[in-house]
SESE-609225 format. One record per residue (C-alpha): x, y, z. Coordinates in steps of 0.2 Angstrom, whole numbers, always signed. Example, Ala and Ser with C-alpha at 12.3 -4.5 7.8 and 13.67 -1.06 7.14 Angstrom:
2
+-------+-------+-------+
|     X |     Y |     Z |
+-------+-------+-------+
|   +62 |   -22 |   +39 |
|   +68 |    -5 |   +36 |
+-------+-------+-------+
***
This chain:
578
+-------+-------+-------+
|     X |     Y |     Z |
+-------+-------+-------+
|    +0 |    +0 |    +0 |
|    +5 |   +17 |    -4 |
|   +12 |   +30 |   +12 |
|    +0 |   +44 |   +15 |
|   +16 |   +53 |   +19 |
|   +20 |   +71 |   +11 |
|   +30 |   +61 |    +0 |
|   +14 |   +53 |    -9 |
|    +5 |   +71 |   -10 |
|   +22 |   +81 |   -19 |
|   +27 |   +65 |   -27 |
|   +11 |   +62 |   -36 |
|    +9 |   +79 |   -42 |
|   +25 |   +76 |   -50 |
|   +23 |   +59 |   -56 |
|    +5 |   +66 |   -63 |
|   +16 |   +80 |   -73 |
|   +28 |   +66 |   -78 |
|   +15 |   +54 |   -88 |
|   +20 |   +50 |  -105 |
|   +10 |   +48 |  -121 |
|   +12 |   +31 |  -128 |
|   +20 |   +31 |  -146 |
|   +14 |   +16 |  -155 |
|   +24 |   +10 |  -169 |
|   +14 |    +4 |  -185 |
|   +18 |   -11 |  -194 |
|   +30 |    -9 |  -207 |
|   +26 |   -14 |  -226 |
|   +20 |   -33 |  -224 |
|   +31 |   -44 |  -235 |
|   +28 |   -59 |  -243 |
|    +6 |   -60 |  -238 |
|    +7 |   -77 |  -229 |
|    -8 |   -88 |  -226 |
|   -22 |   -79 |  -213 |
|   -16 |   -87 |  -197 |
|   -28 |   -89 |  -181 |
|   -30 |   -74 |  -170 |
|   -19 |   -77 |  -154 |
|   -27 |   -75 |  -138 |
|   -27 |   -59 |  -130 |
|    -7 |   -59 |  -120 |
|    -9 |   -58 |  -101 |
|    -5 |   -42 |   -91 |
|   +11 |   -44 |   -84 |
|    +8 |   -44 |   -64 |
|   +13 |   -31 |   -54 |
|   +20 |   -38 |   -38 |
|   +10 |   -36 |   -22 |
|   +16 |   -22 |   -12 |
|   +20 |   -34 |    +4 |
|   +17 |   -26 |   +24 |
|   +31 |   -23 |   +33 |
|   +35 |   -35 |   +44 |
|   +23 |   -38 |   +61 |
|   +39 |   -38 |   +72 |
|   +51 |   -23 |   +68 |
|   +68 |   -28 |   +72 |
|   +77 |   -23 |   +86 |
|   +89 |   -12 |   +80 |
|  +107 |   -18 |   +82 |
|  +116 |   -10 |   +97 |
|  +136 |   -10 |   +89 |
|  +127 |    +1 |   +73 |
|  +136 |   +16 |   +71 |
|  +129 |   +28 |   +58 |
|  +139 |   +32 |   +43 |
|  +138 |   +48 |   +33 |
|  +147 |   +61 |   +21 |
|  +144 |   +77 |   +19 |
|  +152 |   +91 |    +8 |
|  +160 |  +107 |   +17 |
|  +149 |  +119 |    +9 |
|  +139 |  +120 |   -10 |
|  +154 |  +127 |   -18 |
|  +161 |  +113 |   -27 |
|  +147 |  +112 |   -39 |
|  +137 |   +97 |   -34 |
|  +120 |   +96 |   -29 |
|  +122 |   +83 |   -15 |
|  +126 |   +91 |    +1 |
|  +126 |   +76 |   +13 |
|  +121 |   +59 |   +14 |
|  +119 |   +52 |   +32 |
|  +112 |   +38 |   +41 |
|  +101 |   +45 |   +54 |
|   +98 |   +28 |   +63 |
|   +98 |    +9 |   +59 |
|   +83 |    +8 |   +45 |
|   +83 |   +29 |   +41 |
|   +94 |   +38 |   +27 |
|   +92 |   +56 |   +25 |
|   +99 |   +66 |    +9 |
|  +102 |   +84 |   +11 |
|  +104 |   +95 |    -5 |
|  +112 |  +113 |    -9 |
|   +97 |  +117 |   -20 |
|   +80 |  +110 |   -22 |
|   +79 |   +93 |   -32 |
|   +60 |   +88 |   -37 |
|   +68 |   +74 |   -49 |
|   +75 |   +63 |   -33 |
|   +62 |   +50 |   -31 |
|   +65 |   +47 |   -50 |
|   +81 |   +47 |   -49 |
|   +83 |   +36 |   -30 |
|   +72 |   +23 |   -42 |
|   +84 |   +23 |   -57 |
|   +95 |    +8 |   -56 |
|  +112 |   +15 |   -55 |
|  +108 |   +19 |   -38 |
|  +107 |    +1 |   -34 |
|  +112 |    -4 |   -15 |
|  +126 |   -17 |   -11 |
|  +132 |   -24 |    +5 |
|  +143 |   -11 |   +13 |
|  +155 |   -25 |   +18 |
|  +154 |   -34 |    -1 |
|  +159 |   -16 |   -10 |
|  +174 |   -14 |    +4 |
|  +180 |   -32 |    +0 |
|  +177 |   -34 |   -20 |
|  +178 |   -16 |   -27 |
|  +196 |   -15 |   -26 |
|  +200 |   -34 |   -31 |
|  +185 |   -29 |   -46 |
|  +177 |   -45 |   -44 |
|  +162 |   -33 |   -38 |
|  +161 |   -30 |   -58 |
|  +154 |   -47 |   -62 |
|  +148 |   -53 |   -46 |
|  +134 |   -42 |   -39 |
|  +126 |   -45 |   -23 |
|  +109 |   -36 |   -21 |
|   +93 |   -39 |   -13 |
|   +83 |   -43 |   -30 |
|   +69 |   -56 |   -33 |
|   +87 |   -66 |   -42 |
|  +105 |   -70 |   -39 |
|  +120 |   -71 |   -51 |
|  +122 |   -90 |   -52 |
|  +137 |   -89 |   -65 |
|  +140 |   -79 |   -84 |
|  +149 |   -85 |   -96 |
|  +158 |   -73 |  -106 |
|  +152 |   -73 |  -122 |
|  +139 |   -84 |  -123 |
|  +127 |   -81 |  -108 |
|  +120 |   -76 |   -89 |
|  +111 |   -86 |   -77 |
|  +102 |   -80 |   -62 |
|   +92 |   -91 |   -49 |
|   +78 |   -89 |   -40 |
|   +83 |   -80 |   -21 |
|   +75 |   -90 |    -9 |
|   +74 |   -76 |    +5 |
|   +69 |   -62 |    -6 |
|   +58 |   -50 |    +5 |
|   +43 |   -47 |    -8 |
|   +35 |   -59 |   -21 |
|   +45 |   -72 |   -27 |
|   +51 |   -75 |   -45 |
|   +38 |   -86 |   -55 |
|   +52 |   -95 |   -64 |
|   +67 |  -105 |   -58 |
|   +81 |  -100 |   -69 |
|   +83 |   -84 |   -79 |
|   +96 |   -87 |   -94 |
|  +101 |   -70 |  -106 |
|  +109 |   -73 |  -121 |
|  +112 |   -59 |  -133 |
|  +115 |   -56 |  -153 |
|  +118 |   -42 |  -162 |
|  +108 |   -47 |  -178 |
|   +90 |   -45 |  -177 |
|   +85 |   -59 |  -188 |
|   +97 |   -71 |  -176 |
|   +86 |   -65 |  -162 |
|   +71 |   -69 |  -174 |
|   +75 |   -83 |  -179 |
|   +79 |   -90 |  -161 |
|   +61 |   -82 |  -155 |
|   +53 |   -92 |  -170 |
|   +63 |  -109 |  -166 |
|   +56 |  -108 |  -146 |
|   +75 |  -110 |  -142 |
|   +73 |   -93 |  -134 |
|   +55 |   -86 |  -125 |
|   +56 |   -68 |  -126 |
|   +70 |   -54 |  -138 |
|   +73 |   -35 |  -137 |
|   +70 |   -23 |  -153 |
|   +65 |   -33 |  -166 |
|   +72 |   -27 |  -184 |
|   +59 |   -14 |  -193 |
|   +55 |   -27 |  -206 |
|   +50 |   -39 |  -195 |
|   +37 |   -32 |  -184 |
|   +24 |   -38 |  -197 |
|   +30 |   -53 |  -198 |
|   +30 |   -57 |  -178 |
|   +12 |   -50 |  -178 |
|    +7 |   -62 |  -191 |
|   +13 |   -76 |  -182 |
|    -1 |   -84 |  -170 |
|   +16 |   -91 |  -159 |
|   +21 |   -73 |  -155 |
|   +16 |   -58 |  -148 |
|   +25 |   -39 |  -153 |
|   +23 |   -28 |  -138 |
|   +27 |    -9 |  -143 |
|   +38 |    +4 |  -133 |
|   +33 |   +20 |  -130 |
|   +45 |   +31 |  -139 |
|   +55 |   +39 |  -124 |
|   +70 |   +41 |  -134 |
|   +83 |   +51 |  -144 |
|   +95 |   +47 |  -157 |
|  +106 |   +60 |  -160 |
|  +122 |   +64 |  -171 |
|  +133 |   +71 |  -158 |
|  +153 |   +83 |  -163 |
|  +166 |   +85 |  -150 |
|  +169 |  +106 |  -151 |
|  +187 |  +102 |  -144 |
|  +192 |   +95 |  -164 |
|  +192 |  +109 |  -182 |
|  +182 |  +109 |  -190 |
|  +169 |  +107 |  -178 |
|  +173 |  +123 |  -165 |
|  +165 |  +133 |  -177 |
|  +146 |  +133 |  -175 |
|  +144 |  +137 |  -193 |
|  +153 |  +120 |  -198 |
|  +139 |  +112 |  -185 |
|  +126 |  +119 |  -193 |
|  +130 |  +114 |  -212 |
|  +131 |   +98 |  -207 |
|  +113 |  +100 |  -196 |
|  +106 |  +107 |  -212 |
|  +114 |   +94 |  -223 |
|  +106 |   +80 |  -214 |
|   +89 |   +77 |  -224 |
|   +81 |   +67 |  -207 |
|   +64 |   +65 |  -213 |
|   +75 |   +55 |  -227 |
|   +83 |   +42 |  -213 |
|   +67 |   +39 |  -202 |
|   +57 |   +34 |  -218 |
|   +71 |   +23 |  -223 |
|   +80 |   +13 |  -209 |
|   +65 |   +15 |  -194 |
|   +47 |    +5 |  -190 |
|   +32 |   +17 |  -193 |
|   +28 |   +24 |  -179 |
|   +45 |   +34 |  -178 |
|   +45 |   +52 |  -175 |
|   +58 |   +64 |  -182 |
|   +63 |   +74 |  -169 |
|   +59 |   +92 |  -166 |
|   +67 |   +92 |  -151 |
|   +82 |   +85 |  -141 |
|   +70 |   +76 |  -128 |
|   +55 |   +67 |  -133 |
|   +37 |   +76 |  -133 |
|   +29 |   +64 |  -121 |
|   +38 |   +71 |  -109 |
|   +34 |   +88 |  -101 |
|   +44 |  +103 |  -107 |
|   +51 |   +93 |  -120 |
|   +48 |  +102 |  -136 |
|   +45 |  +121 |  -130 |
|   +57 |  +131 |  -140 |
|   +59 |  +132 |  -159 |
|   +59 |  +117 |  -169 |
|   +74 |  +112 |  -176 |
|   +80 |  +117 |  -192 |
|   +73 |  +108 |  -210 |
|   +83 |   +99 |  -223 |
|   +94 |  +115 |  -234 |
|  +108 |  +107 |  -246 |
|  +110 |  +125 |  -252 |
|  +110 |  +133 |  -235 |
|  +124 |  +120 |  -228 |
|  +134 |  +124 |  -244 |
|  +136 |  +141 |  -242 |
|  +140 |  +141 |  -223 |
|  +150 |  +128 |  -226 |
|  +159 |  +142 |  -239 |
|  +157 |  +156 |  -227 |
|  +167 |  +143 |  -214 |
|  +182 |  +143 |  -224 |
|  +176 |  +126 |  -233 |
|  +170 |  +128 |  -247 |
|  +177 |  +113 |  -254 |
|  +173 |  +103 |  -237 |
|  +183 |   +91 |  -228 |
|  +190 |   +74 |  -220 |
|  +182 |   +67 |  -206 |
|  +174 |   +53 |  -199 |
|  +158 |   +46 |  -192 |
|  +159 |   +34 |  -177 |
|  +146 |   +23 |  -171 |
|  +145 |    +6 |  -162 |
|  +138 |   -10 |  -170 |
|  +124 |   -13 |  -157 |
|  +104 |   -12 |  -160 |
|   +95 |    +3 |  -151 |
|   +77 |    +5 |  -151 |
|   +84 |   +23 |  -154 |
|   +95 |   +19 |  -170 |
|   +87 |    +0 |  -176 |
|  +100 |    -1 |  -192 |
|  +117 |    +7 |  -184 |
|  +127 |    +2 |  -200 |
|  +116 |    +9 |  -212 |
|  +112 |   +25 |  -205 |
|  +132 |   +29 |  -201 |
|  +131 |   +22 |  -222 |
|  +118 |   +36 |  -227 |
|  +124 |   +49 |  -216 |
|  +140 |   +46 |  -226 |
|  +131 |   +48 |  -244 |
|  +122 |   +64 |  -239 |
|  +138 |   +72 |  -230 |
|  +147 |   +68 |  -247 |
|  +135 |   +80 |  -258 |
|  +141 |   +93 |  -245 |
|  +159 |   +90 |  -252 |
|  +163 |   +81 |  -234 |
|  +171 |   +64 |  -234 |
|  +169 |   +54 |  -219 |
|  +176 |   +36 |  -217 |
|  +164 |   +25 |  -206 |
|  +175 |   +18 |  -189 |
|  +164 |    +4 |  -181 |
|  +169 |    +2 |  -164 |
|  +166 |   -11 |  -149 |
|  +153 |    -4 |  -139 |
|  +161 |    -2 |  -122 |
|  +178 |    +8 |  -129 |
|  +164 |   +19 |  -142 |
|  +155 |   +25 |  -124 |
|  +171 |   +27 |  -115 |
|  +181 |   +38 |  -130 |
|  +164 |   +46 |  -133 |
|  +161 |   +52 |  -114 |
|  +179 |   +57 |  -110 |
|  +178 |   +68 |  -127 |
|  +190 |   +59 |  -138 |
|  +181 |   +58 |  -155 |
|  +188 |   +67 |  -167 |
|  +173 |   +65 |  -179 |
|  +157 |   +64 |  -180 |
|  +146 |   +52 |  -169 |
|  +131 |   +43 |  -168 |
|  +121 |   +39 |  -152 |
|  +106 |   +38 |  -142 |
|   +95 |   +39 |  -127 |
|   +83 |   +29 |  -119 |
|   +75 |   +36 |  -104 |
|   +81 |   +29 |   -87 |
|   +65 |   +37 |   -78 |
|   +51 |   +48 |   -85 |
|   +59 |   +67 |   -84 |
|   +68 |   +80 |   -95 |
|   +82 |   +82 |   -82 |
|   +86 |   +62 |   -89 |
|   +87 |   +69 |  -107 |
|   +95 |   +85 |  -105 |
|  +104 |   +88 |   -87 |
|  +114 |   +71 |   -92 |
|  +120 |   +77 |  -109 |
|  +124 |   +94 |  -104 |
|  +130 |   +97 |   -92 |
|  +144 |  +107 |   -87 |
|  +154 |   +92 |   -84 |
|  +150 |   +82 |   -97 |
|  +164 |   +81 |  -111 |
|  +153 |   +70 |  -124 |
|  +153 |   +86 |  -135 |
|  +167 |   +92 |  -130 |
|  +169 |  +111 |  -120 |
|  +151 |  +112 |  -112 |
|  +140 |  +125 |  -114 |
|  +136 |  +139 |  -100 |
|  +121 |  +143 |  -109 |
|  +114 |  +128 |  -108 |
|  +120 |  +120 |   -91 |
|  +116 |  +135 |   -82 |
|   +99 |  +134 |   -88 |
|   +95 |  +117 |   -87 |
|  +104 |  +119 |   -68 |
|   +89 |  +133 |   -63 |
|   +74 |  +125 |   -71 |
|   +78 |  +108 |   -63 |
|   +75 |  +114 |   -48 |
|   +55 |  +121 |   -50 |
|   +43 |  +106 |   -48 |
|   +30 |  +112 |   -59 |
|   +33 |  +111 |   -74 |
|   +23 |  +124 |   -80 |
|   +34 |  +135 |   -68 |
|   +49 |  +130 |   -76 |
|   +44 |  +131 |   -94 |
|   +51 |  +146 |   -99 |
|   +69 |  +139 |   -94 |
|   +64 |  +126 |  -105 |
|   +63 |  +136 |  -120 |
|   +79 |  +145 |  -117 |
|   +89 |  +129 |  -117 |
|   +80 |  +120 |  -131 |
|   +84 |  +136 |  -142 |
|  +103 |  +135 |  -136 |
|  +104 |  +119 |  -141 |
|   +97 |  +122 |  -155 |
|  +106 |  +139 |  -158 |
|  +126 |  +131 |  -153 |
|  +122 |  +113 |  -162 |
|  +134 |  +102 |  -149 |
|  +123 |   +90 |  -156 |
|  +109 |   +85 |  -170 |
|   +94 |   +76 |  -163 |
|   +86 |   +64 |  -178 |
|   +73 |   +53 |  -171 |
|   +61 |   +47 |  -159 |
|   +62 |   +28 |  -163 |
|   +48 |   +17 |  -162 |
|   +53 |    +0 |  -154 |
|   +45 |   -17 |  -144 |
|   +50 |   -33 |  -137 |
|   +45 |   -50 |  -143 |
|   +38 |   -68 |  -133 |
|   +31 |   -82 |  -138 |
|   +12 |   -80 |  -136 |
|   +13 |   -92 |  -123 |
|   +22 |   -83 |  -108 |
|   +10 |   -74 |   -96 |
|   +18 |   -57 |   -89 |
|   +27 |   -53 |  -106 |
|   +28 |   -34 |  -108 |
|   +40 |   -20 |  -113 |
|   +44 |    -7 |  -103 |
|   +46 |   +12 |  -109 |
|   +61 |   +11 |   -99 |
|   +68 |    -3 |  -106 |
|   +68 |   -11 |   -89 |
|   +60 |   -26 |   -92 |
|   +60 |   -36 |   -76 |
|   +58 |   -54 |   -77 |
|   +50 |   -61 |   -62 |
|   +34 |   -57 |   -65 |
|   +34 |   -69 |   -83 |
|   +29 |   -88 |   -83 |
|   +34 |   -96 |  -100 |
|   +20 |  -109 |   -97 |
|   +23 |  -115 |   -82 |
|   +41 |  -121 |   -86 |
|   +56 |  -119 |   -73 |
|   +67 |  -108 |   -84 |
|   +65 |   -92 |   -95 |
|   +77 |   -87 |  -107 |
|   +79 |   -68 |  -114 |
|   +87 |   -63 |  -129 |
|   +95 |   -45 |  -130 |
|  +106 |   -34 |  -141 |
|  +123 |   -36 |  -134 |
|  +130 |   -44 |  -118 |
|  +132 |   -31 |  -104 |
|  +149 |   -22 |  -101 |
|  +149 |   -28 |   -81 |
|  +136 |   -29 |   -65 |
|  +142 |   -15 |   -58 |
|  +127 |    -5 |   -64 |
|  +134 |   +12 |   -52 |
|  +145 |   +15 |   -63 |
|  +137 |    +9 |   -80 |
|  +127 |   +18 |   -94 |
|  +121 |    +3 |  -107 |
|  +103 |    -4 |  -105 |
|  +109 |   -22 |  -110 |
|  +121 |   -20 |   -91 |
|  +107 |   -11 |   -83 |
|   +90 |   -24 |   -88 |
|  +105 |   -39 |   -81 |
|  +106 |   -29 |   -67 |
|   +88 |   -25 |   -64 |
|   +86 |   -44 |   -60 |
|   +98 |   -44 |   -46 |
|   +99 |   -26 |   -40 |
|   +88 |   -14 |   -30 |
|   +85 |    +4 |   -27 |
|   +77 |   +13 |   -13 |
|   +63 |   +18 |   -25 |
|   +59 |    +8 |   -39 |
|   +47 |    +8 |   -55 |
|   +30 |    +0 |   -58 |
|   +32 |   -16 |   -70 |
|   +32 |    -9 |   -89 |
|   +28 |    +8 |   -81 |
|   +35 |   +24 |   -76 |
|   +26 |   +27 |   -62 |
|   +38 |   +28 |   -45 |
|   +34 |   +15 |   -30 |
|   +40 |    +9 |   -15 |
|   +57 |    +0 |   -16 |
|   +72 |    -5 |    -2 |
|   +62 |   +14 |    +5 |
|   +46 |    +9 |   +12 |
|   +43 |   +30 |    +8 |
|   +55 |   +44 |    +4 |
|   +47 |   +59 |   +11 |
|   +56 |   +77 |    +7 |
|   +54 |   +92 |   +17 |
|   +45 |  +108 |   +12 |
|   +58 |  +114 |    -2 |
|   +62 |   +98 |    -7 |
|   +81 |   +99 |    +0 |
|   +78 |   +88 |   +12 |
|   +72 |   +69 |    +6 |
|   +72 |   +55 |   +22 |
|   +71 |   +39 |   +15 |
|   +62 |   +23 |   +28 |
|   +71 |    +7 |   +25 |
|   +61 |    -8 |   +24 |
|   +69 |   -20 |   +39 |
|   +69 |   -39 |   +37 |
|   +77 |   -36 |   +20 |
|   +93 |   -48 |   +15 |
|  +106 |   -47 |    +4 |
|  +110 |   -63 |    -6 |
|  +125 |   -65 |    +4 |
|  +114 |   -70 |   +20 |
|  +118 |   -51 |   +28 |
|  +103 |   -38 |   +32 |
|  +100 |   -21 |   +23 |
|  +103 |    -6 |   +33 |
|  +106 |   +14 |   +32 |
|  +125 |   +12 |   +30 |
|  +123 |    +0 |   +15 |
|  +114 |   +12 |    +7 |
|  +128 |   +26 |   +13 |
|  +141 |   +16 |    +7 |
|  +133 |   +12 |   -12 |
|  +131 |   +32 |   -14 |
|  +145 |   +38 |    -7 |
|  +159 |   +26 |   -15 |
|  +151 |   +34 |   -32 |
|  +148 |   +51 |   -24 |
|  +165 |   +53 |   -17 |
|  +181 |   +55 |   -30 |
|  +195 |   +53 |   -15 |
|  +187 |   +39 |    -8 |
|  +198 |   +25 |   -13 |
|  +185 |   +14 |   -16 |
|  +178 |   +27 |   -31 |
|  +185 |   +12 |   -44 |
|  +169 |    +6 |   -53 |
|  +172 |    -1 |   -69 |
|  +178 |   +16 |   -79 |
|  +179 |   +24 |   -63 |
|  +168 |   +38 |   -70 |
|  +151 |   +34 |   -62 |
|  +143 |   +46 |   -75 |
|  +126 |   +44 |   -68 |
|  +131 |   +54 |   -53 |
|  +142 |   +65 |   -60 |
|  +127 |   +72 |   -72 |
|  +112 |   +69 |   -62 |
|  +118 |   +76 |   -48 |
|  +128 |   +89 |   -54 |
|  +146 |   +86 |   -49 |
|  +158 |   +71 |   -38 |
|  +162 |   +78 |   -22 |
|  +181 |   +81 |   -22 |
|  +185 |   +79 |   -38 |
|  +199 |   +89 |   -42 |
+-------+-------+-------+
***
């Protein structure tokens, strides 16, 4: 059951502000009409888990617990944590320089996941906390097999409802029509982003069932300012008026896609106030292009990685077409395909010397996810940040009604618009696929689907198909949705999100309640909660998870890139990190 607190009352009002439009992709152009097949029943609902009671005996609080917490000397170093502290055994308050409306969002976004105080001491340095996460989730890590696949079990003294099934097994490909083709041959139960040209031919099949995203996402061509010719804004926008986008979307994305107007998606509120962005103009790009010094063009190059997105569905053959239409511009840009984790590690450190093409899928259901993460003031993705946008972005994020805040909003989407760090194309459409069979199958807007609540037909074991293995466990300091959806399975956050929704609930925090600015947010622990090790939640673990990513001189801030990006955007800045 829902608290009564004054958490429920602010909260809701922000949740109500946050809910998103659904953006259902259409079938593409049926091939080959095959033989009218019978109507498959109607799929179940996934089932939400029941909100269990807190226990009827409290626990007696341990007498040797002694309260950990951090806190920053003052505001000035940019961040907008200001303490985290343990108040008592089962209470965590989080104190910040400046109002943040965003936080239960945030607390339920899984890179905020609590571990065992005692485990990340032990295994962060040795790095064995990278493939060995020990969380208080519904499954535990029962071994992964580099290269081929991941199996969690069933976790016997989880504290709400159990898993249907016995075993969960991921497997990964980066081809759609392998993922197909598994799905088709019951060798797998469920796949992520089907290929465009085969949403028809799942929905003609009575074995299988399509289940459409909602379109929270971005895919965008991003330049790094710190490389010529891309530190000049006129050089940015040739190429952002060279780019026929209406020409991509029909080409290489389901129906249903939207080109973008805006960097963040118009589901979600504030998203497309401003100007819209600019329309195709060969012409246009030419003579900036001309008045940049280029009239000739010049050498470059167009990065991307080889993984399927519901944000870029064909990777290869967008980078190929960007390629065509930056060549009547007189550019010539050689293609670099990279391995996914060393693309997002060159790409966030600023490295890039190109062009390159990436995305966004929304972690939880607010514009801070889309545009405090890509720009802010220390965020090198595009290179040397932008003031007028950051500065912006940093007011408005702070005003809980939207309407309040709109304004802001306007400013920053036009400086986006107006200093081009990047290009946003598209709002993909995208689903998940299962047999027609499993009860529970859904898709998430997230992309958090979370497999305990599916029963492939009353068999033991459920096995998930997705694009790409995950980077590591360690989903604090991770940013891909193929580590994160693993991690879901395993890991909790004090707050978490309804099953194939994006409305916030209870999690590890019974209620997170702020105060009446919202700079004060005082989580409730659930107690009786154990971690898979055998070991009980309490207000240091969830100290300890925060501040070993919140705090750069702790010598525990390792993680798997060390750059626990997450926390660094979301919340502004790490605490010492200079």
């Amino acid at each position: 059951m829902r608290s009564k607190s004054l958490f429920s009352v602010v909260f809701m009002l922000l949740v109500v502000s946050m809910l998103v439009v659904a953006c259902q992709p259409a079938a593409p152009t049926t091939p080959e009409e095959p033989a009218a097949p019978a109507e498959p029943a109607a799929p179940a609902e996934p089932a939400e888990p029941a909100e269990p009671a807190a226990p009827a005996e409290p626990v007696e609080p341990s007498p040797d617990f002694e309260p950990m917490s951090l806190a920053a000397p003052d505001c000035d170093y940019g961040g907008l944590i200001k303490e985290i502290a343990a108040l008592d055994e089962y209470t965590v308050q989080f104190s910040m320089c400046f109002p943040d409306p965003a936080f239960p969002s945030k607390a339920a976004f899984s890179a905020f996941s609590i571990q065992p105080k005692e485990w990340i001491e032990a295994a962060m340095e040795s790095r064995e906390i990278l493939e060995k996460p020990v969380g208080t989730g519904p499954y535990v890590l029962d071994s992964w097999n580099r290269g081929d696949s991941i199996v969690f079990k069933k976790f016997a003294d989880y504290w709400g409802d159990p898993g249907i099934v016995d075993t969960i097994v991921y497997r990964w490909s980066s081809e759609g029509a392998a993922r197909l083709l598994e799905l088709q041959s019951g060798t797998v139960d469920g796949i992520d982003n089907p290929s465009p040209d085969d949403f028809e031919v799942i929905k003609s099949d009575p074995n299988l069932v399509l289940y459409d995203r909602e379109a929270l996402n971005i895919f965008y061509v991003g330049f790094t300012n710190y490389f010529p010719p891309f530190d000049d804004v006129r050089v940015r926008k040739a190429v952002a008026l060279g780019i026929d986008r209406n020409r991509i979307v029909d080409n290489f994305f389901p129906e249903g896609s939207i080109v973008a107007s805006h960097f963040t998606p118009c589901a979600v509120p504030n998203g497309c106030v401003g100007e819209d962005w600019y329309d195709y103009d060969l012409q246009a790009a030419k003579d900036l292009l001309a008045e940049a010094g280029y009239p000739d063009g010049f050498d470059t190059k167009i990065f991307y990685r080889d993984v399927f997105r519901s944000y870029l569905p064909e990777p290869g053959l967008v980078a190929t077409d960007i390629q065509a239409q930056l060549k009547d511009l007189g550019i010539n840009a050689e293609v670099v395909v990279m391995e996914s984790g060393a693309f997002l590690e060159e790409a966030s450190a600023g490295r890039l010397d190109g062009i390159h093409l990436l995305g966004w899928n929304a972690d939880y259901p607010h514009i801070t996810n889309f545009l405090d993460y890509h720009f802010a003031k220390n965020n090198l993705q595009f290179g040397e940040p932008f003031p007028e946008i950051y500065e912006t972005l940093e007011a408005a994020s702070q005003i809980a009604d939207p309407a309040e805040a709109e304004s802001m909003y306007v400013d920053a989407n036009n400086a986006i618009k107006e200093l081009l760090p990047t290009i946003p194309i598209a709002h993909g459409g995208s689903g998940t696929a299962f047999k027609a069979e499993v009860a529970g199958a859904h898709a998430s807007p997230l992309g958090n689907e979370y497999f305990a609540v599916v029963d492939p037909a009353g068999r033991d074991t459920f096995v998930w198909m997705q694009n790409a293995e995950p980077i590591s466990l360690y989903c604090n300091d991770e940013t891909d949705g193929e580590s994160l959806r693993a991690c879901e399975q395993v890991l909790e956050s004090l707050l978490s999100f309804e099953v194939g929704g994006t409305t916030v609930k209870p999690g590890l925090a019974t209620e997170c309640e702020p105060n009446e600015d919202l700079t004060v947010w005082t989580c409730n622990l659930r107690q009786g909660v154990k971690f898979h090790d055998g070991s009980s939640l309490d207000a240091n673990d969830v100290v300890m998870s925060w501040v070993v990513a919140w705090d750069a001189s702790n010598p525990l801030h390792i993680g798997n890139t060390g750059a626990f990006e997450y926390f660094t955007y979301l919340w502004w800045d790490l605490l010492n990190a200079d």
